[in-house]
C-alpha positions, 0 to 999 in steps of 0.5 A: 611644043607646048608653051607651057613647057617651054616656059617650065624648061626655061625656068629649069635651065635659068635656076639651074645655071645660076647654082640652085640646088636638088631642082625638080619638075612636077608635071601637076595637070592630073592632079590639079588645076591651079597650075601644070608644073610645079618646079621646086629648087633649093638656095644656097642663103636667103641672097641666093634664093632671093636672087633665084626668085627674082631672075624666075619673076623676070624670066616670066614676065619677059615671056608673056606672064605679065600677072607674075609675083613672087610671094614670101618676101620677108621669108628669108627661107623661101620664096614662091614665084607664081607664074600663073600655070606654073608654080616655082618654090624655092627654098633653103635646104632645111625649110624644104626638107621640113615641107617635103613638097615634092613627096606631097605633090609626086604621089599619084593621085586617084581620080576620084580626089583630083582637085579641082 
């Protein structure tokens, strides 16, 4: 199997055993080239999402993704831990429903306006 994908259901079971909420995956290869996955969950206050983010960071970086960050630290709305090919937001329910993210990144993309 894939390491990537081994890495994005790690990550989807680590944010799912600690109480994240509304956890997707998005597979992100035919759409864009700045990462494969982008997993996007939701926090229950800004000490669950904060805490979500940095049991992510060290999930990566125990895994080989040593160039791991977490951006949005003074956010206490969200946060988004950049593991270089794959990407995790997490945010508070609201703040999420505001930026519809998943809507934005599940449409099918045609080819033709593929980023790259």
């Amino acid at each position: 199997m894939e390491k990537n994908s081994d890495l994005k259901n790690l990550i989807l079971k680590t944010l799912d055993s600690n109480k994240a909420l509304d956890i997707i995956s998005i597979d992100l290869k035919n759409k864009s080239s700045m990462a494969d996955y982008m997993i996007i969950a939701s926090g229950t206050s800004s000490r669950h999402i904060q805490a979500l983010s940095e049991m992510v960071l060290e999930k990566l970086k125990g895994n080989g993704v040593k160039n791991s960050k977490i951006e949005g630290k003074e956010s206490v709305d969200w946060k988004l831990v950049d593991g270089i090919d794959l990407i995790v937001h997490i945010f508070h329910p609201d703040k999420r429903k505001f930026y519809e993210l998943e809507k934005i990144w599940s449409q099918v993309i045609p080819k033709e306006k593929v980023m790259i």
